[in-house]
C-alpha positions as CSV (number, residue, x, y, z in Angstrom):
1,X,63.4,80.7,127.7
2,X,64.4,81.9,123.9
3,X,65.9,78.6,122.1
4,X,69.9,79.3,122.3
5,X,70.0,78.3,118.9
6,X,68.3,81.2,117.9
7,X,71.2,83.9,118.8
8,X,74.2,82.1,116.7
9,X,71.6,81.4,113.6
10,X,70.3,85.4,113.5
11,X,73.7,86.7,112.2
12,X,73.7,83.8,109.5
13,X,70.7,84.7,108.5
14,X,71.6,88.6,108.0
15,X,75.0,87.0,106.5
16,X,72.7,85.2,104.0
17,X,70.2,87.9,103.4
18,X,73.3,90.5,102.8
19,X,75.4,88.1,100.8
20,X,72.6,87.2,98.0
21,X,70.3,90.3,98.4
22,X,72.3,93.5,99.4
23,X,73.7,94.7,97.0
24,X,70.1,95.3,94.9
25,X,68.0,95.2,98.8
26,X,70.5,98.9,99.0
27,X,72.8,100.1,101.8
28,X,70.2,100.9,104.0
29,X,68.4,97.5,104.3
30,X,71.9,95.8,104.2
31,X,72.7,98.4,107.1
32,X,69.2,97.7,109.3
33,X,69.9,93.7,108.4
34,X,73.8,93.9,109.7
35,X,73.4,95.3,112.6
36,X,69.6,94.7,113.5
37,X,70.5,90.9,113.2
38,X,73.6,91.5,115.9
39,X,71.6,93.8,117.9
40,X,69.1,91.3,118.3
41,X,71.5,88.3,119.0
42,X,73.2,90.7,121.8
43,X,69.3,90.5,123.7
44,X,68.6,87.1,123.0
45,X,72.3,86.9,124.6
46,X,71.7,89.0,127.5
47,X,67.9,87.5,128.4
48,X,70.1,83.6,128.0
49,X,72.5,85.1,130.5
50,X,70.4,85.9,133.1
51,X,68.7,82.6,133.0
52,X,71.8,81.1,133.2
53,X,72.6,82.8,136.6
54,X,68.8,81.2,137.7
55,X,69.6,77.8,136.5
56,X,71.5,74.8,138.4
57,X,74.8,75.1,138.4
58,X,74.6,78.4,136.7
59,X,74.4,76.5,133.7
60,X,72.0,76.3,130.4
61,X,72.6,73.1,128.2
62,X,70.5,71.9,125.0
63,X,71.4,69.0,122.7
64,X,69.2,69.3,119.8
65,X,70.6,66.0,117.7
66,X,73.3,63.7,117.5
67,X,76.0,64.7,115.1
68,X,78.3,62.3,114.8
69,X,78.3,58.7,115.7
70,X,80.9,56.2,114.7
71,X,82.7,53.3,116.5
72,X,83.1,54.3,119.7
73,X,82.8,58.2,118.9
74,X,79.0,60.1,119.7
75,X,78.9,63.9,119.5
76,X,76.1,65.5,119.8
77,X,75.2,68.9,118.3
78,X,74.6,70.8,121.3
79,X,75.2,74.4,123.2
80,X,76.4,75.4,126.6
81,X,75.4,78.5,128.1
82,X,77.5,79.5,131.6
83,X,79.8,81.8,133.2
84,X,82.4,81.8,130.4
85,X,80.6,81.1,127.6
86,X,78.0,84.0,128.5
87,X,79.9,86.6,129.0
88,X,82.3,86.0,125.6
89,X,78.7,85.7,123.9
90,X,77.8,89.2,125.6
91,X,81.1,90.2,124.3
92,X,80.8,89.1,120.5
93,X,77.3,90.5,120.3
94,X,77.3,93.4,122.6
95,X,80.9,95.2,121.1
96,X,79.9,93.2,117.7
97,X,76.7,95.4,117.3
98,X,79.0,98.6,118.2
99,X,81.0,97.8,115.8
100,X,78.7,96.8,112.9
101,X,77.1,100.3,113.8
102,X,80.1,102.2,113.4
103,X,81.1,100.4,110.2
104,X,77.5,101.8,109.1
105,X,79.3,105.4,108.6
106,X,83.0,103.5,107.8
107,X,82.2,101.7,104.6
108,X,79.3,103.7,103.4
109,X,81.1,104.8,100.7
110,X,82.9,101.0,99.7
111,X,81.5,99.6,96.6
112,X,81.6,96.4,98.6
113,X,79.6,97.8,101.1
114,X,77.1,94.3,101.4
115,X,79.7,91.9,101.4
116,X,81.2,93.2,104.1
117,X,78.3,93.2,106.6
118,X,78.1,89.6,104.8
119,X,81.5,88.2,106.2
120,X,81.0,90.6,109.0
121,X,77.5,88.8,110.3
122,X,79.3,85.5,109.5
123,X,82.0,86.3,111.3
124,X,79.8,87.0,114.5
125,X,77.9,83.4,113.6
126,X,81.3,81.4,113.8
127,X,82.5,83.1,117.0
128,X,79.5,82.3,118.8
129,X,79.3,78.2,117.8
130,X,82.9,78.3,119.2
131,X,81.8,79.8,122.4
132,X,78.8,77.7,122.5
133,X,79.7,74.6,121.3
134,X,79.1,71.8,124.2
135,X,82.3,69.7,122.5
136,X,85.2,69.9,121.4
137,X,84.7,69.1,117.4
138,X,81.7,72.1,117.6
139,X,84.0,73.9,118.8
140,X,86.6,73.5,116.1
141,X,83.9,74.2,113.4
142,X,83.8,77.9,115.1
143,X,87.3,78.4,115.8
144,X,88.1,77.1,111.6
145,X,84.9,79.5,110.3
146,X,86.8,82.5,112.4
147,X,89.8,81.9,110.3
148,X,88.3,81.9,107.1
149,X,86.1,85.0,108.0
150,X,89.4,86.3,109.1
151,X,90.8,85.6,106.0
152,X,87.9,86.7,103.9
153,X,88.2,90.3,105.8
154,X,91.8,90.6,105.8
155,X,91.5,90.2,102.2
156,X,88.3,92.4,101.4
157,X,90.3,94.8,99.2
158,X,91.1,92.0,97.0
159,X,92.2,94.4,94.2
160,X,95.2,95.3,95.8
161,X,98.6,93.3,96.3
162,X,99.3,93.6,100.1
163,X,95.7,92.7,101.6
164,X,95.2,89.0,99.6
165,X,99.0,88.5,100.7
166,X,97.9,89.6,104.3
167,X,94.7,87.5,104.4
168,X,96.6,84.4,103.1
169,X,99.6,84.7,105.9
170,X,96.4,84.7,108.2
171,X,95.1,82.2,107.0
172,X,98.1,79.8,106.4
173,X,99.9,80.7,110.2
174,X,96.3,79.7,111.5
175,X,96.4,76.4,109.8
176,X,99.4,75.1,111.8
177,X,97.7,76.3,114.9
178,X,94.9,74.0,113.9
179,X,97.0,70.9,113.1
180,X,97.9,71.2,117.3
181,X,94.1,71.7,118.4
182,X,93.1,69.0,115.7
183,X,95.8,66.7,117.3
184,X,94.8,67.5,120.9
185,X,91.5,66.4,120.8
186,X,92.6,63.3,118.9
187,X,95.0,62.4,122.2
188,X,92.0,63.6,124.5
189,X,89.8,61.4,122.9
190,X,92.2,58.4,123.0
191,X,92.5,59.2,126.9
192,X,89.0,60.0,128.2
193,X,87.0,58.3,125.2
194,X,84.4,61.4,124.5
195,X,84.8,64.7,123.2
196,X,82.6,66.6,125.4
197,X,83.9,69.4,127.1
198,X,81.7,68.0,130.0
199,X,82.5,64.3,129.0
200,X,86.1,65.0,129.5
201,X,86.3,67.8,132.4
202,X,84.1,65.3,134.4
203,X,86.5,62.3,134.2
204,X,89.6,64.8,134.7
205,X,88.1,65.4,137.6
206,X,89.4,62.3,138.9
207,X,93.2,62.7,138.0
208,X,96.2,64.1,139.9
209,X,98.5,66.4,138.2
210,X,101.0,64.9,136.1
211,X,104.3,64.7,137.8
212,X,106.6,64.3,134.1
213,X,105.4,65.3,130.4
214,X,102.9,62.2,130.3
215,X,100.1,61.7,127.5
216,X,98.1,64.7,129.0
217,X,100.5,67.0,129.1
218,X,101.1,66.6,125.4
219,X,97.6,67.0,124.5
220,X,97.2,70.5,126.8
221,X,100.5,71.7,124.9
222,X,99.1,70.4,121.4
223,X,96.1,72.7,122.4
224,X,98.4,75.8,123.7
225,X,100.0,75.4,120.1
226,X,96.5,76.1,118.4
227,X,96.1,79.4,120.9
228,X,99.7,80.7,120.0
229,X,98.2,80.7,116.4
230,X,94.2,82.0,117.1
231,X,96.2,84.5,119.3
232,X,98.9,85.7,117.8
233,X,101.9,84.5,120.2
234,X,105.4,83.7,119.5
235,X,106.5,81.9,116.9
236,X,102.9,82.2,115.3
237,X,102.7,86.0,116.1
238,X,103.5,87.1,112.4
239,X,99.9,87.0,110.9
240,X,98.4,89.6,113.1
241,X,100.4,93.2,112.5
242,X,99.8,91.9,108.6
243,X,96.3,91.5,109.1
244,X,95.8,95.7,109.7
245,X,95.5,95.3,105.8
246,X,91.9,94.6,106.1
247,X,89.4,97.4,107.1
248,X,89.6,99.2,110.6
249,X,86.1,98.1,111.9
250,X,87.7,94.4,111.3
251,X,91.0,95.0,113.4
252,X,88.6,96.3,116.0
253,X,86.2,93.0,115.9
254,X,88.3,90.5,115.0
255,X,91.6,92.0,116.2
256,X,91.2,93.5,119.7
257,X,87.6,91.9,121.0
258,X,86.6,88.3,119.8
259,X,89.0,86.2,117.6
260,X,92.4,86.8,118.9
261,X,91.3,86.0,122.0
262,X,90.0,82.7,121.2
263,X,93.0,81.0,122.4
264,X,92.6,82.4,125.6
265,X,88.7,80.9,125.7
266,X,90.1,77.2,124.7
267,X,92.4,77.1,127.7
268,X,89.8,78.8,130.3
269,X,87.3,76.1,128.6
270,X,89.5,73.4,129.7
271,X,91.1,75.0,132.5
272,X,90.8,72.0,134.8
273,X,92.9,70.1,132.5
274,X,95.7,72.6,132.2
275,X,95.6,72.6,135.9
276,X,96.6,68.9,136.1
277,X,99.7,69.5,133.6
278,X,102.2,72.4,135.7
279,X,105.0,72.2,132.8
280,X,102.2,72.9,129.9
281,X,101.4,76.1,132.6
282,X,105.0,76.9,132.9
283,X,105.3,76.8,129.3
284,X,102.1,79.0,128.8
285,X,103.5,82.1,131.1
286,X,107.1,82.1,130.2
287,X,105.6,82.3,126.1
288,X,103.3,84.9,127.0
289,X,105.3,86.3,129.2
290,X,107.8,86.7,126.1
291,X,105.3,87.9,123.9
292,X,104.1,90.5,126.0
293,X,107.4,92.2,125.8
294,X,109.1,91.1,122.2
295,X,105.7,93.0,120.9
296,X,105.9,95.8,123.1
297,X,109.4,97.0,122.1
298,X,108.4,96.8,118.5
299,X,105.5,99.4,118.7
300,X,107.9,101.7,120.2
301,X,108.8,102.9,116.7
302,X,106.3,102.2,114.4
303,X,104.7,105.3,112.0
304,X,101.5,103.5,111.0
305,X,98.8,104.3,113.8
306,X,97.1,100.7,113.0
307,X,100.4,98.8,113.5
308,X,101.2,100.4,117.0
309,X,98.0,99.2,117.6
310,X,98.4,95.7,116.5
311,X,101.6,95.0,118.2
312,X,99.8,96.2,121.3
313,X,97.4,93.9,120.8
314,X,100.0,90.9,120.4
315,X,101.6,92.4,123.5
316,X,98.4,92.7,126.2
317,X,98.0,88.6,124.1
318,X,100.9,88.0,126.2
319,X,99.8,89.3,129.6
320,X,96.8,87.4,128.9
321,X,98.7,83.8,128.5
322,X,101.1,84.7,131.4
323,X,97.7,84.6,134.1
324,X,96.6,81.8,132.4
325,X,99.8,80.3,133.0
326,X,100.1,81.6,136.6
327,X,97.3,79.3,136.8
328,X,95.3,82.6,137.2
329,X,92.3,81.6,134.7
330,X,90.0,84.4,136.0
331,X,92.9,87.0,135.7
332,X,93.6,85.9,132.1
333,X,89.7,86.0,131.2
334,X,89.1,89.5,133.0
335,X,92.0,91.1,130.9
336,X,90.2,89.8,127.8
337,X,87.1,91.4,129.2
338,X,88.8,94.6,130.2
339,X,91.2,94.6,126.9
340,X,87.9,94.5,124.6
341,X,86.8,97.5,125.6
342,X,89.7,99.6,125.3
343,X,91.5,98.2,122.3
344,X,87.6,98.0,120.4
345,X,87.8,101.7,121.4
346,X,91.5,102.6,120.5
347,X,91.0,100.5,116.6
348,X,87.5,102.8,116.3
349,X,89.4,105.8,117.5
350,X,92.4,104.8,114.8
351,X,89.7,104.3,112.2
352,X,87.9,107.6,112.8
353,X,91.6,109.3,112.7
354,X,92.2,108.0,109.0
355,X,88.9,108.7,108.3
356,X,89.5,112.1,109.0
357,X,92.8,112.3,107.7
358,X,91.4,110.7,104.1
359,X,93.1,107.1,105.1
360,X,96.3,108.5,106.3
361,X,98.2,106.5,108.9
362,X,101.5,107.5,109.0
363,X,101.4,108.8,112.5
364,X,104.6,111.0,111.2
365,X,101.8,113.2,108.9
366,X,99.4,113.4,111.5
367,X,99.7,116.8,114.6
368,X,97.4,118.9,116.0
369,X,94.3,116.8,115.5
370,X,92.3,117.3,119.0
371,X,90.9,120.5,118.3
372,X,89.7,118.9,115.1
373,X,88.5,115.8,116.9
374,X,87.3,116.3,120.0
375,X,84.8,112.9,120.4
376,X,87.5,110.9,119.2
377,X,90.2,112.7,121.4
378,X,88.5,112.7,124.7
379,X,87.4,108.8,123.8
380,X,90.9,107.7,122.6
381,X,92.4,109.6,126.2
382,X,90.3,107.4,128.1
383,X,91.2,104.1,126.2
384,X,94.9,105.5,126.8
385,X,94.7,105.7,130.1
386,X,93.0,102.5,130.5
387,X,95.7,100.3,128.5
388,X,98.7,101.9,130.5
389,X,97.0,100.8,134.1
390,X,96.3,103.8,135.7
391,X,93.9,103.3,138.6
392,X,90.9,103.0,138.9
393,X,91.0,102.5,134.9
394,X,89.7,99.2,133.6
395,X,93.3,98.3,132.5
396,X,94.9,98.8,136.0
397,X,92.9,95.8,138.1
398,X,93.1,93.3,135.2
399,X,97.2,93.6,134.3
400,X,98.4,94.3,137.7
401,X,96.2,91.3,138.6
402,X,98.2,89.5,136.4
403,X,101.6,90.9,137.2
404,X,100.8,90.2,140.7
405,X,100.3,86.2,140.2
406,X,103.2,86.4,137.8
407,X,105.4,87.6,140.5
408,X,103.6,84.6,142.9
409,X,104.8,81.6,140.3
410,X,108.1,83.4,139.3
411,X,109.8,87.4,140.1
412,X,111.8,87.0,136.5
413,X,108.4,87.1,134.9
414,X,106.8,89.8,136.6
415,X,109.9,92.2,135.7
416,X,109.0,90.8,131.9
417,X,105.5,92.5,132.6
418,X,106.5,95.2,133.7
419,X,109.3,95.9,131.4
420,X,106.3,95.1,128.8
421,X,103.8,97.5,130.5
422,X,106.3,100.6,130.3
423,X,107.0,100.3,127.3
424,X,102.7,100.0,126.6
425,X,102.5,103.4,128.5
426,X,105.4,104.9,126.1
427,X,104.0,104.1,122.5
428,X,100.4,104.6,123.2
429,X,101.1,108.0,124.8
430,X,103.5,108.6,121.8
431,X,100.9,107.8,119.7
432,X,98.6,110.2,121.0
433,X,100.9,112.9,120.9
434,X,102.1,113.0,117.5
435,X,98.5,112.3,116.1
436,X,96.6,115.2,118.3
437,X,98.9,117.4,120.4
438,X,101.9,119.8,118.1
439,X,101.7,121.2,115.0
440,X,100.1,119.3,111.6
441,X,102.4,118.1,109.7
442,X,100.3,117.7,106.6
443,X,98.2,120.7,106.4
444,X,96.3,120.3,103.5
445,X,94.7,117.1,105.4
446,X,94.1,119.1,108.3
447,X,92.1,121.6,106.8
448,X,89.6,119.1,105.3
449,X,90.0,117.0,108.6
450,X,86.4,117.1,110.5
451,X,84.9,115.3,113.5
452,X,83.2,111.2,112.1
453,X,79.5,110.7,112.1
454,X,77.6,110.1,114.9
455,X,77.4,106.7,113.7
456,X,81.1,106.3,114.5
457,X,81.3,108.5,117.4
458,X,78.4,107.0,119.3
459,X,80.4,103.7,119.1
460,X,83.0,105.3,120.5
461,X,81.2,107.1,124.0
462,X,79.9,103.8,124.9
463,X,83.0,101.7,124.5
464,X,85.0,104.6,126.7
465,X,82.3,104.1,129.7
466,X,83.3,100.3,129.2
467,X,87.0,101.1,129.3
468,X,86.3,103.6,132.3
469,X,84.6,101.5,134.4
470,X,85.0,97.5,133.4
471,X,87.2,97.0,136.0
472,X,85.1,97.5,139.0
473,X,83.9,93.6,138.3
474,X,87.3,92.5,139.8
475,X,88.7,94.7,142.2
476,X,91.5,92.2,143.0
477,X,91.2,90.5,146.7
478,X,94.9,92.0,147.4
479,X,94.0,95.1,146.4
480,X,90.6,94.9,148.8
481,X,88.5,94.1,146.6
482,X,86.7,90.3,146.4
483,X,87.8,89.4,142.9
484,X,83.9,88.6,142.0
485,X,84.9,87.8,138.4
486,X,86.6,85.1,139.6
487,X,83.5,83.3,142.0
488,X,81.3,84.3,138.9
489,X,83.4,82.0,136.9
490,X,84.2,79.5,139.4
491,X,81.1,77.4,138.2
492,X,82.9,77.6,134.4
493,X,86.2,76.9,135.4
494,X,86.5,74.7,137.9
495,X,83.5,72.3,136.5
496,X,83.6,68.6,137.1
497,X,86.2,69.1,140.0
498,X,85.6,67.2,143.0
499,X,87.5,69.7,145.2
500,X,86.1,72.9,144.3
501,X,87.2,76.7,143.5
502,X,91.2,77.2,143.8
503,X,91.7,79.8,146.1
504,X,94.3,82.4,145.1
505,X,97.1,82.9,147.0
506,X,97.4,86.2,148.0
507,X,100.7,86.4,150.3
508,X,102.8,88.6,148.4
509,X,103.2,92.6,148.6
510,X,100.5,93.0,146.3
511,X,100.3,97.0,146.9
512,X,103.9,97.7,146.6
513,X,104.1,95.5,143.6
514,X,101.2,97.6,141.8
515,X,102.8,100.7,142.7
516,X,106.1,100.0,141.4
517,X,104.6,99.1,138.1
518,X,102.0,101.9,137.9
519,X,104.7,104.3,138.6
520,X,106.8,103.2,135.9
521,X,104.2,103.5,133.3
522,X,103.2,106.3,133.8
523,X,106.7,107.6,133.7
524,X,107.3,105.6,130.7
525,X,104.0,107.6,129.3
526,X,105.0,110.8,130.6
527,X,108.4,110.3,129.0
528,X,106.6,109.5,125.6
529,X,104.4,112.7,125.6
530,X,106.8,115.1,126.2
531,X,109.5,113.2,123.6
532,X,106.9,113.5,121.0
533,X,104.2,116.3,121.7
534,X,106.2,118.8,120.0
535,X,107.3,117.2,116.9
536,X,109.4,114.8,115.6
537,X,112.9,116.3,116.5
538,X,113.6,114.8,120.0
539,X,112.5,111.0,118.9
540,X,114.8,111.3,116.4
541,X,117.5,112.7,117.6
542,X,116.6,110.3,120.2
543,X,117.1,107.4,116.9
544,X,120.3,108.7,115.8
545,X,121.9,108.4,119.2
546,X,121.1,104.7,119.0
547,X,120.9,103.6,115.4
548,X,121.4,100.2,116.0
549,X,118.1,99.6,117.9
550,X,116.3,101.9,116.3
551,X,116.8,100.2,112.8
552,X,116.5,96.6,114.4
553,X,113.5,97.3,116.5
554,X,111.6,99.6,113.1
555,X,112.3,96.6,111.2
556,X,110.4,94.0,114.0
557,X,113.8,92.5,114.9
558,X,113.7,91.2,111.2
559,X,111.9,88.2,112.0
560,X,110.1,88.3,108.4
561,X,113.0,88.2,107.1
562,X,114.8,85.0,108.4
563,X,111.3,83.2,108.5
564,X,111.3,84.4,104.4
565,X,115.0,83.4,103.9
566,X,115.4,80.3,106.3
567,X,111.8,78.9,106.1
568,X,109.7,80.1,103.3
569,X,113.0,80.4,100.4
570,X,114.3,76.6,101.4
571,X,110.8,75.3,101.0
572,X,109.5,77.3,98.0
573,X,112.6,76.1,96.6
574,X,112.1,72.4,97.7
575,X,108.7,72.8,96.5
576,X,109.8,73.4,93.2
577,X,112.6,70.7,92.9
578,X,110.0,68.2,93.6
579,X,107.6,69.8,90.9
580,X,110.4,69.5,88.3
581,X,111.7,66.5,89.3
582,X,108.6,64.5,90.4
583,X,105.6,66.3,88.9
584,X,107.1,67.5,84.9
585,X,110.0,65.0,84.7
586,X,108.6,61.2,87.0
587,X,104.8,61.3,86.9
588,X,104.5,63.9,83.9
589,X,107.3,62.8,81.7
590,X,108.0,59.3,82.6
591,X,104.3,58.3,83.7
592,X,102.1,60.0,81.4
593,X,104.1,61.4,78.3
594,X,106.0,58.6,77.7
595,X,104.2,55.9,76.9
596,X,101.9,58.3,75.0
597,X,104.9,58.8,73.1
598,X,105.7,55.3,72.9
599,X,102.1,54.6,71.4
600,X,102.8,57.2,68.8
601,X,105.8,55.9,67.6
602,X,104.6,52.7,67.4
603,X,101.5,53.4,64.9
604,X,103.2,55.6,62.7
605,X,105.7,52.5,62.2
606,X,102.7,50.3,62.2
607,X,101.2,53.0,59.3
608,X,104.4,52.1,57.5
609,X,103.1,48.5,56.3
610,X,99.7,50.0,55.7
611,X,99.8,50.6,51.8
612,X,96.7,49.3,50.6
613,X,97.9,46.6,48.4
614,X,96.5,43.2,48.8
615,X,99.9,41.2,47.5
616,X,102.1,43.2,50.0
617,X,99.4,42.1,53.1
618,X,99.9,38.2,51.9
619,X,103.0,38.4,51.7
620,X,103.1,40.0,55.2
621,X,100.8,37.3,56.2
622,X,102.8,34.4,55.1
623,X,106.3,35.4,56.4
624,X,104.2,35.9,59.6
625,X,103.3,32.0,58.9
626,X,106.5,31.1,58.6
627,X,108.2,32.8,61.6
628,X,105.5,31.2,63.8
629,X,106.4,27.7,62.2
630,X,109.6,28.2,63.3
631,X,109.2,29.5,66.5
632,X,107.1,26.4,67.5
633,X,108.7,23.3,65.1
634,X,112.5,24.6,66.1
């Protein structure tokens, strides 16, 4: 069997090999070392998977040394290949080397053309050690390198003002996220004594549920906390929509396919501890379910094509958290799998509009574009259709899947996710109206607008067969189907459990559910077309009928705002009380300056008696004489 170290440590090699050689090696060895290195990965990947469906327990381990060991702590460096972990590597490698290969024709023309594949091959490297990693502080090394790729791509066009600002936001709203998964492990280590994701799932094994919000239940929601921030859910949601200031292939890799979802992993990971803690569930579906809808309404009336996109992706974030907290793990996990198909494909599609349209991506300056484009039309169609749940689309088994278990734990939550899907199936067919059907409205970019290289439209055929057909893995068991994702991932999810797979329940009106939601989208989507296929005129006359919404929901509900004038303001301006006050005037002024002063004064006094005259330093030394005389005979 090929060493499983081998398909994390190829993209850091072509990370290496691009970040010190590139830019003299030349774009086309930077090119065959980006995505040769991924490609490659992606079989060693595949091969590992297949011997990981052989193996016992459908499960390949290797420990290759022990990596930390102190007191009562020992973690070893070690990697875990099974279920889950396989198919997220299939995932990062498989739509990674898409992706690297369309950025091939993307960036071609960027200056920084090598130290993008750089952060892009490192970016792959980090993903995989956090699907890989056999504990919890290996883990963590990923899910930390993620965020700083994500910052390091966010900000690759560091020249500018808005994309350093963007990559920073990233990175900061990432770091509180971190603080919860850093103190989670700390209480799941002061509980189970390892930090094993075997260690611990093994010994959980043994527990009942807990009944109150015990030590457990604040570890699980310390660990949700670092997944609202990885992905992008309310309060930590902010970061994400910024982060479209980085380069289109990197909203598609990073953004729709691999890092956002890595809160989503962590959870599924530990899935048999979040089954013991029902509030820290509850909790998880009523945010998601939140989320799902709060983002939804906003990319109703954005004009940037990347930012409807984003918001989507923070909304179809949401369905994903309310399976997972229907204690529907597989459901949550398949709409990952579905969802990286057709967002990858919808961010590619995006990124081969503005390269067409010369980087436009005002939507409102787009029209007419499918006789231009017909690859990326057709593809983009199909990714449409798939996000809006229209069956037998790849979108339709895994959300309504979802909405279905929603409805199971609570109704108010599945009329959340449906409220949130209709308003998907409005703004994505929106978006394809204004930007292909109608008349341009910027015709000078419409002349010189012409179909991408097959470099980027390759990409795109591929990922529309994926977004076509991805969701015959998990025909749900109320629609007829068996659910096979979910006994694939039983051996993942429920490991260390004494009693086994949990069996669905599967009770409800499963088929009169799905048809009520499918019907609504795609009236909702219907109703979108025809508002915008024409022009502009209807969706805003639409606006000026209700102004009030219309500003509040263009402005995102003006949650930047407040968290800039009731968060960011107060503390900047805390944070610079205490520098005056503390830093310049206490430790500055009082510590360090003054007694430098002090010393000053006192030699230039001392320089006074210094005249160089031997009568005056007797004299000086006899009065001294005396006063000491009189100090000690008085």
């Amino acid at each position: 069997m090929t060493p499983l170290w081998l398909i994390p440590v190829l993209p850091l090699l072509g990370s290496a090999f691009n970040g010190f050689f590139g830019k003299r090696a030349g774009k086309g060895v930077v090119s065959a070392v980006a995505v040769g290195t991924v490609a490659l990965s992606f079989i060693l990947s595949l091969v590992a998977f297949f011997a990981m469906q052989g193996a016992a327990g459908h499960r390949l381990e290797a420990t290759y040394y022990e990596w930390m060991a102190t007191g009562g702590l020992s973690v070893p460096f070690g990697l875990v290949v099974d279920p889950l972990s396989g198919t997220m590597m299939l995932v990062i490698t498989g739509i990674g080397a898409l992706i690297h290969l369309y950025s091939v024709g993307y960036m071609h023309e960027d200056e920084g053309y090598a130290r993008f594949f750089c952060y892009l091959n490192l970016f792959v490297f980090f993903m995989l050690m956090l699907v890989m990693g056999s504990s919890l502080p290996l883990l963590f090394v990923g899910w930390e390198g993620v965020g700083l790729c994500s910052y390091l791509l966010i900000g690759f066009y560091f020249e500018t003002d808005y994309a350093p600002a963007a990559g920073l936001k990233a990175f900061l709203f990432n770091r509180v996220g971190d603080l919860g998964v850093a103190i989670g492990m700390m209480a799941l280590f002061g509980m189970f004594g390892t930090l094993t994701v075997s260690g611990i799932l093994t010994q959980a094994g043994h527990l009942s549920p807990e009944a109150g919000w015990g030590l457990l239940t604040f570890a699980t929601l310390m660990l949700f906390v670092g997944a609202t921030g990885k992905s992008a859910q309310i309060p930590l949601y902010l970061w994400l929509p910024d982060a479209m200031a980085g380069p289109t292939p990197v909203s598609a890799l990073i953004h729709a396919a691999t890092m956002v979802t890595s809160g989503i992993y962590l959870i599924c990971r530990l899935a048999p501890l979040f089954s013991l803690t029902p509030h820290t569930l509850t909790v998880i579906a009523w945010v998601g379910g939140a989320t799902a809808l709060f983002a939804a309404t906003i990319g109703l009336v954005q004009r940037d094509i990347k930012k409807v996109l984003a918001y989507s992706t923070v909304s179809q974030l949401g369905y994903m958290f309310l399976g997972l907290g229907s204690a529907g793990y597989a459901a949550g996990f398949f709409h990952v799998f579905t969802h990286a198909w057709f967002k990858a494909l919808l961010f590619l599609g995006a990124g081969s509009v503005i390269h067409a349209m010369h980087h436009e991506q005002d939507l409102f300056r787009m029209g007419g574009l499918k006789s231009k484009l017909p690859i990326t039309f057709v593809t983009m169609l199909l990714a449409t259709i798939a996000i809006m749940g229209f069956p037998p689309f790849s979108g339709f088994f895994s959300k309504d899947e979802i909405l279905y278990l929603a409805y199971l734990k609570n109704p108010a939550l599945w009329a959340i996710g449906v409220l949130g899907a209709c308003c998907t199936s409005f703004y994505m067919w929106r978006l394809m109206a204004l930007a292909f059907w109608g008349e341009p409205r910027d015709h000078h970019a419409f002349e010189h607008a012409h179909e991408s290289p097959w470099t980027m439209t390759a990409p795109l055929a591929v990922l529309a067969v994926g977004a076509v057909f991805a969701g015959f893995w998990g025909i749900p068991k109320a629609f007829g189907g068996s659910f096979a994702i979910e006994g694939f991932l039983a051996p993942a999810l429920t490991f260390g459990q004494s009693h086994g797979a949990h069996a669905g329940h599967h009770e409800g009106p499963a088929w009169l559910l799905a048809g009520i939601s499918t019907t609504l989208g795609i009236a909702s989507g219907a109703f979108g077309w025809w508002m915008y296929k024409d022009g502009l005129a209807k969706g805003e006359a639409l606006g000026a009928k209700l102004p009030g919404l219309h500003v509040v929901l263009l402005n995102k509900y003006f949650v930047d705002e407040a968290v800039e004038a009731y968060l960011l303001r107060p503390v900047r301006w805390f944070g610079n009380l205490m520098w005056k006050l503390v830093d310049v005037i206490l430790i500055d002024g009082i510590g360090v300056n003054l007694p430098g002063a002090l010393t000053r004064v006192a030699g230039d006094f001392t320089a006074l008696f210094q005249t160089g005259r031997v009568r005056n330093y007797a004299l000086t030394m006899g009065l001294g004489a005396l006063l000491l005389l009189y100090v000690f005979l008085k």
